[in-house]
Chimera marker file (.cmm) of the C-alpha trace (Angstrom):
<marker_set name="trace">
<marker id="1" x="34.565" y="220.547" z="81.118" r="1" g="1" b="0" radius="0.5"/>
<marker id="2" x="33.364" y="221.872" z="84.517" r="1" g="1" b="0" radius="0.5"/>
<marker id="3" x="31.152" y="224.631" z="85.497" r="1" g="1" b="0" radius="0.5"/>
<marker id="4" x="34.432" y="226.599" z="86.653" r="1" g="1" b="0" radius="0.5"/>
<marker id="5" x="36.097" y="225.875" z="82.950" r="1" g="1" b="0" radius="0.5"/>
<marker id="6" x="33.129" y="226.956" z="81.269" r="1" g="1" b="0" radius="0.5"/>
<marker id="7" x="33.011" y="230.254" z="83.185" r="1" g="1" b="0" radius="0.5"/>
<marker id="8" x="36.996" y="230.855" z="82.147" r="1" g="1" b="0" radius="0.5"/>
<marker id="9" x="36.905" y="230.420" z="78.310" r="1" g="1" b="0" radius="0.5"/>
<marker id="10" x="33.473" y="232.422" z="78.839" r="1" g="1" b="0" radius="0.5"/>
<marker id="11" x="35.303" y="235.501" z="80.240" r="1" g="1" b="0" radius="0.5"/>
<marker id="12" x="37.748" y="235.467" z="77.563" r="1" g="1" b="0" radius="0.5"/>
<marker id="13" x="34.631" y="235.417" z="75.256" r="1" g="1" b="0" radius="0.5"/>
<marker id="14" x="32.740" y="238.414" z="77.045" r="1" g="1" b="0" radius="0.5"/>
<marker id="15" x="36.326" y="240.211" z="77.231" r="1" g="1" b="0" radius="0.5"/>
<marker id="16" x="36.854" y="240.026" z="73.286" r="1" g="1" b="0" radius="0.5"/>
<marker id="17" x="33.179" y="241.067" z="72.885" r="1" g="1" b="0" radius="0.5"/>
<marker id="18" x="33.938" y="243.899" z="75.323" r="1" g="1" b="0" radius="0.5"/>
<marker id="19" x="30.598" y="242.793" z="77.072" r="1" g="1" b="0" radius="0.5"/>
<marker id="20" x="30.926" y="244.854" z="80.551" r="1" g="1" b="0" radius="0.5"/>
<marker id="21" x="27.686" y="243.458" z="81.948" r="1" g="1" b="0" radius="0.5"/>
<marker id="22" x="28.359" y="239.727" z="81.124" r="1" g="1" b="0" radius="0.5"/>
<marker id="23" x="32.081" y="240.034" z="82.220" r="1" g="1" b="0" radius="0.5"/>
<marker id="24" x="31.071" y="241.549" z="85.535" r="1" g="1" b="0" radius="0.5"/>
<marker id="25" x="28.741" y="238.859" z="85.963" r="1" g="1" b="0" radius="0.5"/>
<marker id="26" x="31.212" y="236.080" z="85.323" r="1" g="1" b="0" radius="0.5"/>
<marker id="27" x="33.557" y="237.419" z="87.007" r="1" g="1" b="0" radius="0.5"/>
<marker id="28" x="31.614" y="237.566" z="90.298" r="1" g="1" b="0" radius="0.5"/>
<marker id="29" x="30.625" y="234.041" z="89.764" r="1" g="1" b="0" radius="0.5"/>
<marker id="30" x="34.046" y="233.000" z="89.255" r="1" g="1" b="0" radius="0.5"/>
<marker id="31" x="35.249" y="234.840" z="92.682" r="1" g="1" b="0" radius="0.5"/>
<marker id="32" x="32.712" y="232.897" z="94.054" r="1" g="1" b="0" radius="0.5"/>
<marker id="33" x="33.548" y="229.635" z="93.156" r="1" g="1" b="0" radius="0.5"/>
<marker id="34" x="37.396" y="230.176" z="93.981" r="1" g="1" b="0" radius="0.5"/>
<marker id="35" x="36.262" y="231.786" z="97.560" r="1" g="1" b="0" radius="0.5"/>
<marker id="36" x="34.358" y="228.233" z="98.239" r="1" g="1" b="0" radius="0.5"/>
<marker id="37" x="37.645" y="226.742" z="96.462" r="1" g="1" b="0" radius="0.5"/>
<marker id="38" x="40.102" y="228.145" z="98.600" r="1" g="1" b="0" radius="0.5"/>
<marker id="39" x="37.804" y="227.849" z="102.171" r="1" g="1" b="0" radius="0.5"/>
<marker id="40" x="37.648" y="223.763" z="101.193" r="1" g="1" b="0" radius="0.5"/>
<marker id="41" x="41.501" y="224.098" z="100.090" r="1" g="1" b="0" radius="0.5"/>
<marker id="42" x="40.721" y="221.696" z="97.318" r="1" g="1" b="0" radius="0.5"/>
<marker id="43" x="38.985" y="221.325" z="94.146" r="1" g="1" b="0" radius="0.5"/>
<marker id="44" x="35.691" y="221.276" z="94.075" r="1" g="1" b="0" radius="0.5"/>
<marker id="45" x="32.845" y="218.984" z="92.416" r="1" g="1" b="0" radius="0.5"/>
<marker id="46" x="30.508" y="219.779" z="90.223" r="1" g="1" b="0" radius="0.5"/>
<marker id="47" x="27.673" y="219.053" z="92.614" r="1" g="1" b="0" radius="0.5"/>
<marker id="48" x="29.189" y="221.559" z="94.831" r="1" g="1" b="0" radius="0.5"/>
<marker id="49" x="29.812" y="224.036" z="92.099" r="1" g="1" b="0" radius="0.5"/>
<marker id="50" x="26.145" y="223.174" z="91.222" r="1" g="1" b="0" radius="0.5"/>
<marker id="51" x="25.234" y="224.347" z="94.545" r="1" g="1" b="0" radius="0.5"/>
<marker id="52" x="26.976" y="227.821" z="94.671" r="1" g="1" b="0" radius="0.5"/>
<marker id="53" x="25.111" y="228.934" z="91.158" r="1" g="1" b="0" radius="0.5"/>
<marker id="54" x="21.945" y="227.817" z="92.954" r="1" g="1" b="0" radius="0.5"/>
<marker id="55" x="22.996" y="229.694" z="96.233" r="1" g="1" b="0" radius="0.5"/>
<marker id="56" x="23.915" y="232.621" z="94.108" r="1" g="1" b="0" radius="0.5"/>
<marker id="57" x="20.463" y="232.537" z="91.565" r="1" g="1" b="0" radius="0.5"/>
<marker id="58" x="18.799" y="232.603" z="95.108" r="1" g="1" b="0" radius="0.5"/>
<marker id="59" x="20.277" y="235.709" z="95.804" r="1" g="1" b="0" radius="0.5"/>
<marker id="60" x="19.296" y="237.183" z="92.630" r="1" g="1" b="0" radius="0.5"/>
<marker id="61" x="16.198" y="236.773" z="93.111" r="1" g="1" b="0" radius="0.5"/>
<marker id="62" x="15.892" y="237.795" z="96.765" r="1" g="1" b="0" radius="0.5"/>
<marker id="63" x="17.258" y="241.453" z="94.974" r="1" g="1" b="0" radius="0.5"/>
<marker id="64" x="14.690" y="241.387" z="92.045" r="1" g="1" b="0" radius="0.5"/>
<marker id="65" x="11.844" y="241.281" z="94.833" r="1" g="1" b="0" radius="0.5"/>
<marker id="66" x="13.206" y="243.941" z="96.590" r="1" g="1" b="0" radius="0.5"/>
<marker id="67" x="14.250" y="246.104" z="93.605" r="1" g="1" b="0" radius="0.5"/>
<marker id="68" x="10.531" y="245.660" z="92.529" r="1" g="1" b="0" radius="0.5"/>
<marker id="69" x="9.156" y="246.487" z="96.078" r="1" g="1" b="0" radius="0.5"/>
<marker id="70" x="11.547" y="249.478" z="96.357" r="1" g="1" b="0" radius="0.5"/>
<marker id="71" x="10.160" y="250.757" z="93.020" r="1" g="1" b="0" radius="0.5"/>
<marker id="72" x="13.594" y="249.931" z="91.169" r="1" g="1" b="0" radius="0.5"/>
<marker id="73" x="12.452" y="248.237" z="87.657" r="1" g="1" b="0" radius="0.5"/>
<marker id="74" x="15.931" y="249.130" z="85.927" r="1" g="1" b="0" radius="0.5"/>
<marker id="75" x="17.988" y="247.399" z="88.747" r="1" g="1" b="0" radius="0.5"/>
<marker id="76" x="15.550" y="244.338" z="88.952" r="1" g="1" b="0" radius="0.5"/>
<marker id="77" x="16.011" y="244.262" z="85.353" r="1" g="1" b="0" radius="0.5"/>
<marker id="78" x="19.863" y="243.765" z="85.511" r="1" g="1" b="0" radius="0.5"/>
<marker id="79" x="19.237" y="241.228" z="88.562" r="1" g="1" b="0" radius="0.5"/>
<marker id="80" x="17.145" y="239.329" z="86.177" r="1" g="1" b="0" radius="0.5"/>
<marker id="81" x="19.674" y="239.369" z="83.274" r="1" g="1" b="0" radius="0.5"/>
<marker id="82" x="22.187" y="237.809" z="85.615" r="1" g="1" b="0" radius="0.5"/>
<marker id="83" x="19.939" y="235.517" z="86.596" r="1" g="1" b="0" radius="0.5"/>
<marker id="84" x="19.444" y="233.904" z="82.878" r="1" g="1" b="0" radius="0.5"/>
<marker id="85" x="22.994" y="233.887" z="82.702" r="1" g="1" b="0" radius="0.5"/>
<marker id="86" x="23.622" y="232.009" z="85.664" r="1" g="1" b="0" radius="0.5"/>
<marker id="87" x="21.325" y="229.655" z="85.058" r="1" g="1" b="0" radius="0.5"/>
<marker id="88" x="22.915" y="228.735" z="81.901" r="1" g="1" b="0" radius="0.5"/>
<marker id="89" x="25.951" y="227.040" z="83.416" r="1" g="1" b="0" radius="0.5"/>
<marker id="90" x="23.454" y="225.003" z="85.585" r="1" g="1" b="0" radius="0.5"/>
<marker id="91" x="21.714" y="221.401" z="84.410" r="1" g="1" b="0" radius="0.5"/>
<marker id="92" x="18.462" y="221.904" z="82.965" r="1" g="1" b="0" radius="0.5"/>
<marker id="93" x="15.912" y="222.523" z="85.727" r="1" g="1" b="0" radius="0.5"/>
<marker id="94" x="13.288" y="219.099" z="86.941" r="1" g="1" b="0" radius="0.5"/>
<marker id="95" x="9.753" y="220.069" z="85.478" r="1" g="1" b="0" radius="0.5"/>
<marker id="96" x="6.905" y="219.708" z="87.849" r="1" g="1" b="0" radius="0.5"/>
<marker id="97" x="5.786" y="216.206" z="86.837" r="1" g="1" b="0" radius="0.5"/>
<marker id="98" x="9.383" y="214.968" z="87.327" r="1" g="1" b="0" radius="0.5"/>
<marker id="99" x="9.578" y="216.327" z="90.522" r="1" g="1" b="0" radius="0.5"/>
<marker id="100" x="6.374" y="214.624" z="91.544" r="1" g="1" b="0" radius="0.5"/>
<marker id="101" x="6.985" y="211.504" z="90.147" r="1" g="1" b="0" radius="0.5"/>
<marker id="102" x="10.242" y="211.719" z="92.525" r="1" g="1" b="0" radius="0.5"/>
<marker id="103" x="8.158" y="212.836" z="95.496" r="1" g="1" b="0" radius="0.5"/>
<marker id="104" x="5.852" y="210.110" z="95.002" r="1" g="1" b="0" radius="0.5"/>
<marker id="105" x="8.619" y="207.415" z="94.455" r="1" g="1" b="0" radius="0.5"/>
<marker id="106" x="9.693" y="208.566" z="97.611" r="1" g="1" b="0" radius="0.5"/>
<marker id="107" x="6.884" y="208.743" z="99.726" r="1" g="1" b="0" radius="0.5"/>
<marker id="108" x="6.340" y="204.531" z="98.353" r="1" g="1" b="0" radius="0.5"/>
<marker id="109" x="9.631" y="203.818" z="99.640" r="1" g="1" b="0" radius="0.5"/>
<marker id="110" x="8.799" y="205.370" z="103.297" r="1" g="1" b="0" radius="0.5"/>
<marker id="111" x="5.618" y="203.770" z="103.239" r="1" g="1" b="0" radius="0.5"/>
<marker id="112" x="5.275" y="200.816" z="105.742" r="1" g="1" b="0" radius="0.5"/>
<marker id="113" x="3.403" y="198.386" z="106.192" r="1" g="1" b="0" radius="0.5"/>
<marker id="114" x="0.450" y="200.015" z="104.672" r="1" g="1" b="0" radius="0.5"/>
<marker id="115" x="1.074" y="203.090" z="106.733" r="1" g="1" b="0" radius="0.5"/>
<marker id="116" x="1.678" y="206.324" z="104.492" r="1" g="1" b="0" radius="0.5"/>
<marker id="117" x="3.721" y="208.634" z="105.974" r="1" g="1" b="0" radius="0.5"/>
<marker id="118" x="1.657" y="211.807" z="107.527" r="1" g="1" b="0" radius="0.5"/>
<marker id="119" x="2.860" y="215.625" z="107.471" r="1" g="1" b="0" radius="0.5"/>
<marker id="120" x="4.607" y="215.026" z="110.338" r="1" g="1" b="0" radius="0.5"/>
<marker id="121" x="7.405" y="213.130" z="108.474" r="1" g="1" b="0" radius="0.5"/>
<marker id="122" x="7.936" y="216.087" z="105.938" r="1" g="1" b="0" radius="0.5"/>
<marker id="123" x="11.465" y="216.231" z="107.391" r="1" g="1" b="0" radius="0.5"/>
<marker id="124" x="12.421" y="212.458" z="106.208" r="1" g="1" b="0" radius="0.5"/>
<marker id="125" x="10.200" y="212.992" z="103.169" r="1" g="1" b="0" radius="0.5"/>
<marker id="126" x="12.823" y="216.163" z="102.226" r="1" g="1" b="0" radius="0.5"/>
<marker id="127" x="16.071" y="214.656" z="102.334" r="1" g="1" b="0" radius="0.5"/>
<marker id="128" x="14.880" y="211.547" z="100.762" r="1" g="1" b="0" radius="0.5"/>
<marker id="129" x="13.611" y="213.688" z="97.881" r="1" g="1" b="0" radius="0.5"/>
<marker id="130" x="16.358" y="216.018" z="97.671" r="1" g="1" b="0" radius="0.5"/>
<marker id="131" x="18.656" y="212.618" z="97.771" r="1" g="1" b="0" radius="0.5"/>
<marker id="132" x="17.509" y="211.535" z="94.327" r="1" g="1" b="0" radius="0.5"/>
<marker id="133" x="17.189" y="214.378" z="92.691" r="1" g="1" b="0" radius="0.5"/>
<marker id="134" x="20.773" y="214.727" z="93.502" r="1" g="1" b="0" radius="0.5"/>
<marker id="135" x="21.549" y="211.830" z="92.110" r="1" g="1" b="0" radius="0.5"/>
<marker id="136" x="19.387" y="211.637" z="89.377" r="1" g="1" b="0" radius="0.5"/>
<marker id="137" x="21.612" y="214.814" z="88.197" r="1" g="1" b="0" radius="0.5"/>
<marker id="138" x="18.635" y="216.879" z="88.373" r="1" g="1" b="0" radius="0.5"/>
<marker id="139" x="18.115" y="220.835" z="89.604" r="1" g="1" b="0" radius="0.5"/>
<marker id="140" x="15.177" y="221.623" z="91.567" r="1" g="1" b="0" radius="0.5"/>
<marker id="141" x="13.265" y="224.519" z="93.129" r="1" g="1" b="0" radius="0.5"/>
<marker id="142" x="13.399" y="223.861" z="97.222" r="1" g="1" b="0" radius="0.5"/>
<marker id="143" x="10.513" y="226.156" z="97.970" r="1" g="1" b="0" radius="0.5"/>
<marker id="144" x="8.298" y="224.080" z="94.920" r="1" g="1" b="0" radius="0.5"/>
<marker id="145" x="9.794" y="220.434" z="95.991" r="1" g="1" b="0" radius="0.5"/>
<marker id="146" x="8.724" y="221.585" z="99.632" r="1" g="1" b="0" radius="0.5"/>
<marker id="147" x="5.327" y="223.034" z="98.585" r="1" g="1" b="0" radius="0.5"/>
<marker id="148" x="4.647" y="219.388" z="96.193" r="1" g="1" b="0" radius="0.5"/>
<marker id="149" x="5.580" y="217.158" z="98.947" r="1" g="1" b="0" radius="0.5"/>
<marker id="150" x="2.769" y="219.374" z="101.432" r="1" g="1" b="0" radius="0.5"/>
<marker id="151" x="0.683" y="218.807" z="98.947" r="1" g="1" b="0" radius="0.5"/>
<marker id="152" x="1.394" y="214.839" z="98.474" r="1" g="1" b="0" radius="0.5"/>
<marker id="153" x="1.242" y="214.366" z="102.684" r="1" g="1" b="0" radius="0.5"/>
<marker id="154" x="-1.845" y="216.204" z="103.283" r="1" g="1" b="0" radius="0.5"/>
<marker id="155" x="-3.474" y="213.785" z="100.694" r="1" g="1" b="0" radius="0.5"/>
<link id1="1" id2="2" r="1" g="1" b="0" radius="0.2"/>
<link id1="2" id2="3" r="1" g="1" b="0" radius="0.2"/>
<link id1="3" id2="4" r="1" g="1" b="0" radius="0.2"/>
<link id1="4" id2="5" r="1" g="1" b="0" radius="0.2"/>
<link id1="5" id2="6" r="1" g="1" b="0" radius="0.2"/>
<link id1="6" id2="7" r="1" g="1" b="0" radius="0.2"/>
<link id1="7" id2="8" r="1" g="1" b="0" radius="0.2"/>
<link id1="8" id2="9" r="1" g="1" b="0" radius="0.2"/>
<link id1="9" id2="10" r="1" g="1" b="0" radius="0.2"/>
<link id1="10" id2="11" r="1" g="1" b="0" radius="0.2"/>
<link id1="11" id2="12" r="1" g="1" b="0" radius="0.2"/>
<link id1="12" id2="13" r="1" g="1" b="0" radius="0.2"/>
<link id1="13" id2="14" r="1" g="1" b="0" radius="0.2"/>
<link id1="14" id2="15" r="1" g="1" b="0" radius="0.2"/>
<link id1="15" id2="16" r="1" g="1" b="0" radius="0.2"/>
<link id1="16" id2="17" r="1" g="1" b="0" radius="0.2"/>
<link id1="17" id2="18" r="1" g="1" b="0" radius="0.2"/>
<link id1="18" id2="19" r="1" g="1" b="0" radius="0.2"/>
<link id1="19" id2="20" r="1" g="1" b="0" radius="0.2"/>
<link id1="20" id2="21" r="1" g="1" b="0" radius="0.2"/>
<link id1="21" id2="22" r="1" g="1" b="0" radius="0.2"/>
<link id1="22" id2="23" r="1" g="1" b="0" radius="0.2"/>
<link id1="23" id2="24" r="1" g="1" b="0" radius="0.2"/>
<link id1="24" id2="25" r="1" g="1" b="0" radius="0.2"/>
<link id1="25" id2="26" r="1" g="1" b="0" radius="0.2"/>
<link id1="26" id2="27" r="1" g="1" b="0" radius="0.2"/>
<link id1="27" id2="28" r="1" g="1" b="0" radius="0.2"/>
<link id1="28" id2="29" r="1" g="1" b="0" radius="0.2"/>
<link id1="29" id2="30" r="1" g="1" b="0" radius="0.2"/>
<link id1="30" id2="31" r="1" g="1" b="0" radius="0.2"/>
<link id1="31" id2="32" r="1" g="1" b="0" radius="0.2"/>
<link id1="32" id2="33" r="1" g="1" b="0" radius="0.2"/>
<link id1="33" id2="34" r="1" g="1" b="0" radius="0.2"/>
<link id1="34" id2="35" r="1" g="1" b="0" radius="0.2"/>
<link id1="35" id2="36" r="1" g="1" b="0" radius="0.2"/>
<link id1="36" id2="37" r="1" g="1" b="0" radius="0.2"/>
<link id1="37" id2="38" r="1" g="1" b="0" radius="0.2"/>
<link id1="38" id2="39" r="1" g="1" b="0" radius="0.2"/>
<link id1="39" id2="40" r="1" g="1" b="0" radius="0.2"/>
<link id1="40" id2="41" r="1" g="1" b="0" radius="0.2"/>
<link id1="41" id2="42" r="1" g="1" b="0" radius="0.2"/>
<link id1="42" id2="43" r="1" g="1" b="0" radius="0.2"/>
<link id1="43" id2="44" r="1" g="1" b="0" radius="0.2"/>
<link id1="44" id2="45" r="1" g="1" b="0" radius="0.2"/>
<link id1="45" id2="46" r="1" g="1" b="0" radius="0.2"/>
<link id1="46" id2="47" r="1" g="1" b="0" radius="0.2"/>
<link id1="47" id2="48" r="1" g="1" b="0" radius="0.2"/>
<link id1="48" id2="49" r="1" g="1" b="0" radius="0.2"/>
<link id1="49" id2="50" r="1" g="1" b="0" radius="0.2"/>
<link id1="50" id2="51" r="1" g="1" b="0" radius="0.2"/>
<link id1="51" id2="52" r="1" g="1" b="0" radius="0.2"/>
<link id1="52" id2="53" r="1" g="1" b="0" radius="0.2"/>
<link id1="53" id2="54" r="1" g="1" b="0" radius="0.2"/>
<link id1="54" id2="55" r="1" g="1" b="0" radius="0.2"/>
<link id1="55" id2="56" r="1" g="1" b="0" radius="0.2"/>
<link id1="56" id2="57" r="1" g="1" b="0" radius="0.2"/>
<link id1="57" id2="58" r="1" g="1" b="0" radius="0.2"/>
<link id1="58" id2="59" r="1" g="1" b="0" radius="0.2"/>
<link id1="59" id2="60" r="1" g="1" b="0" radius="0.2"/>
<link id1="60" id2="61" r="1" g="1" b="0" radius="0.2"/>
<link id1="61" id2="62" r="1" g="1" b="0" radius="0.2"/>
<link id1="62" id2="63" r="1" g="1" b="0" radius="0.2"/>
<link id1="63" id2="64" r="1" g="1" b="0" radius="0.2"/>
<link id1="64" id2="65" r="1" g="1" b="0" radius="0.2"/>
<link id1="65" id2="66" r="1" g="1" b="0" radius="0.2"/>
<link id1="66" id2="67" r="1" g="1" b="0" radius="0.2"/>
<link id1="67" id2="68" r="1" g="1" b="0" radius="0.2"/>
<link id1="68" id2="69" r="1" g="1" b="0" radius="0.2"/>
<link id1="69" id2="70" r="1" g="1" b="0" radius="0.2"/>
<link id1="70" id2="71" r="1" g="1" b="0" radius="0.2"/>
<link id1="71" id2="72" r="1" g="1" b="0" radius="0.2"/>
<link id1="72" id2="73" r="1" g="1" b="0" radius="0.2"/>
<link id1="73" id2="74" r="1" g="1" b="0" radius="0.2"/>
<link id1="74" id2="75" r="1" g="1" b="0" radius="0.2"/>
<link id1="75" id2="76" r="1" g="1" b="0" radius="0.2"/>
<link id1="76" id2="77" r="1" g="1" b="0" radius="0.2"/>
<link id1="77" id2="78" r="1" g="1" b="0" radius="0.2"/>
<link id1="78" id2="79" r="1" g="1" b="0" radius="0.2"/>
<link id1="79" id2="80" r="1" g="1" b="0" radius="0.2"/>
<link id1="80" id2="81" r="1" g="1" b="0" radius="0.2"/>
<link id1="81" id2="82" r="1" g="1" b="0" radius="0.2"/>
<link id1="82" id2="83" r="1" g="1" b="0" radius="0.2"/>
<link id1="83" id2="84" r="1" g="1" b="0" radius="0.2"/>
<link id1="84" id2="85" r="1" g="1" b="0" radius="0.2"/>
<link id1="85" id2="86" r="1" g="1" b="0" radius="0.2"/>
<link id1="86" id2="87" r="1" g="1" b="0" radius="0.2"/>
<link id1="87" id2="88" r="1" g="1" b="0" radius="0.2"/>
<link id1="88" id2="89" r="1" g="1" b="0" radius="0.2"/>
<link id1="89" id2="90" r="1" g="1" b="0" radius="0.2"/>
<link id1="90" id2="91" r="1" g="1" b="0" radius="0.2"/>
<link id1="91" id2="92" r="1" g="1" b="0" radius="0.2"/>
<link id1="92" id2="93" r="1" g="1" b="0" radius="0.2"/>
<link id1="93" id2="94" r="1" g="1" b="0" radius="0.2"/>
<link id1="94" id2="95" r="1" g="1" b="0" radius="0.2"/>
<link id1="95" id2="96" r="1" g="1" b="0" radius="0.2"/>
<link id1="96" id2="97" r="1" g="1" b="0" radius="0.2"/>
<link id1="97" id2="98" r="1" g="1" b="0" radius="0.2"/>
<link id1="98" id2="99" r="1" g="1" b="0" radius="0.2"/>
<link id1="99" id2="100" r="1" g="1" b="0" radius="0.2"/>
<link id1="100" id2="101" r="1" g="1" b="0" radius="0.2"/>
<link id1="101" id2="102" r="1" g="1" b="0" radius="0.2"/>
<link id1="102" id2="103" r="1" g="1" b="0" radius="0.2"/>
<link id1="103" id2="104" r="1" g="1" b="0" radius="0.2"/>
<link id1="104" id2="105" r="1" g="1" b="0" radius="0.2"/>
<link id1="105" id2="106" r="1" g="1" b="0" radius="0.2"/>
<link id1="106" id2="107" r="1" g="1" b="0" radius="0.2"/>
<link id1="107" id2="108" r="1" g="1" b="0" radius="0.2"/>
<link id1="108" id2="109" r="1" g="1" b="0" radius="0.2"/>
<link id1="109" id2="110" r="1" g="1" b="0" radius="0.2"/>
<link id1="110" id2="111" r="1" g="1" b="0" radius="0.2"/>
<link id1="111" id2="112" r="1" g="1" b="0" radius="0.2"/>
<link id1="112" id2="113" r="1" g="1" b="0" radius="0.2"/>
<link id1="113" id2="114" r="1" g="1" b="0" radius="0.2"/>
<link id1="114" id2="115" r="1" g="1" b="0" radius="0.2"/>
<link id1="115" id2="116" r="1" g="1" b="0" radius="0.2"/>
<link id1="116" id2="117" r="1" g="1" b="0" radius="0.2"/>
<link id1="117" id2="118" r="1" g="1" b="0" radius="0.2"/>
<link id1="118" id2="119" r="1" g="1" b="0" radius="0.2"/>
<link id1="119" id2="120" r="1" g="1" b="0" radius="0.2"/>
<link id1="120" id2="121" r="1" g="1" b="0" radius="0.2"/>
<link id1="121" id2="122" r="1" g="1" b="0" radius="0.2"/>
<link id1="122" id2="123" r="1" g="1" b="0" radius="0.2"/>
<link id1="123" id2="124" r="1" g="1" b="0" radius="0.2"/>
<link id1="124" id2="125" r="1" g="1" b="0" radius="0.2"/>
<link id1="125" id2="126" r="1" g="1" b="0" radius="0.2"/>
<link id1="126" id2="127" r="1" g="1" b="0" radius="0.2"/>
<link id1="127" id2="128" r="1" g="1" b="0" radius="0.2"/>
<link id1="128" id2="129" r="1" g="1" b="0" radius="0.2"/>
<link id1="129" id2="130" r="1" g="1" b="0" radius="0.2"/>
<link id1="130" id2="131" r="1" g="1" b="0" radius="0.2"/>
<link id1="131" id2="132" r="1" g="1" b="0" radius="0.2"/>
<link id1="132" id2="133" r="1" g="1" b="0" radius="0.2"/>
<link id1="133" id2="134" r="1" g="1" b="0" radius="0.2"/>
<link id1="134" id2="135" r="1" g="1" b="0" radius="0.2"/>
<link id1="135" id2="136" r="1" g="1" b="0" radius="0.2"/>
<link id1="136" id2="137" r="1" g="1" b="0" radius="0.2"/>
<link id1="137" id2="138" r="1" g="1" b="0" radius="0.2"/>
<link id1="138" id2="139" r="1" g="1" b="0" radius="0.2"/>
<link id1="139" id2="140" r="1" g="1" b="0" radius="0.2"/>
<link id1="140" id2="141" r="1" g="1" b="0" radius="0.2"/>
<link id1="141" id2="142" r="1" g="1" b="0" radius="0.2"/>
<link id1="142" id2="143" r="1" g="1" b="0" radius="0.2"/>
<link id1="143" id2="144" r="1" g="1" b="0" radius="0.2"/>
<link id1="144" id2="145" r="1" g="1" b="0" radius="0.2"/>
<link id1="145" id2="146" r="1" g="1" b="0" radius="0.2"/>
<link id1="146" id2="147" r="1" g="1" b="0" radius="0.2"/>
<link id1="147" id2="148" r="1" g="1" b="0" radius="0.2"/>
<link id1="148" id2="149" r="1" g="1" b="0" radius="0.2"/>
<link id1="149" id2="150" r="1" g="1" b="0" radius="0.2"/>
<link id1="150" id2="151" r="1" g="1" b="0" radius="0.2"/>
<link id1="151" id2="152" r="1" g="1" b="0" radius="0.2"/>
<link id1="152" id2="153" r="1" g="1" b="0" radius="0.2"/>
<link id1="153" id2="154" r="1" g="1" b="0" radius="0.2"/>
<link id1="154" id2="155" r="1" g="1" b="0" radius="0.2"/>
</marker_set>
């Protein structure tokens, strides 16, 4: 069943519970997947799918920082709340010592002839890394992957 499925049989769900916040929610995230849907004027994968919960979790929490900043608990609240549920239709998230064991496996395989690659290949480094955690079917952080493999080059 695909992300898109899972978000259907869900709204039925949240409509029977008469669950206004959760409906709302899926409902948004539904518009957004058929928006990308009908832009690419096919169906779409579940990588891509993938990629507009993470776009849209990104957004959410762009809003809780400035709901917090603004003085706005109850509304960074809600942003939260849609955040968890989001984040449910998505794979389970890479912890930190998967992600660096991918970051390292990577920086081995750019490694030549002795030579570790320097800060200046962080570019490389990035799409190699974000390459197998793709296909490793793994989600990831950006910002932390990005902050791990500064971390690994400056070493």
């Amino acid at each position: 069943m695909t992300i898109g499925e899972k978000i259907q049989t869900d709204i039925v769900v949240a409509m029977k519970a008469k669950d206004e916040h959760k409906l709302t929610t899926l409902r948004m995230v539904k518009s957004a997947l058929r928006n990308k849907e009908i832009d690419k004027r096919e169906k779409l994968t579940d990588a891509e799918e993938s990629q507009i919960l993470t776009t849209l979790i990104k957004q959410r929490r762009e809003s809780v920082e400035s709901f917090t900043k603004g003085g706005r608990p109850e509304l960074a609240e809600k942003e939260q709340t849609e955040i968890g549920m989001i984040e449910g239709y998505l794979p389970q998230a890479a912890g930190e010592d998967v992600i660096r064991g991918v970051v390292l496996g990577a920086i081995d395989s750019l490694t030549v002839d002795g030579k570790r690659p320097g800060p200046k290949d962080m570019g490389p480094l990035m799409r190699v890394v974000q390459q197998r955690i793709l296909a490793d079917g793994l989600r990831a952080d950006g910002k932390l992957v990005s902050e791990m493999v500064k971390t690994e080059l400056a070493k």
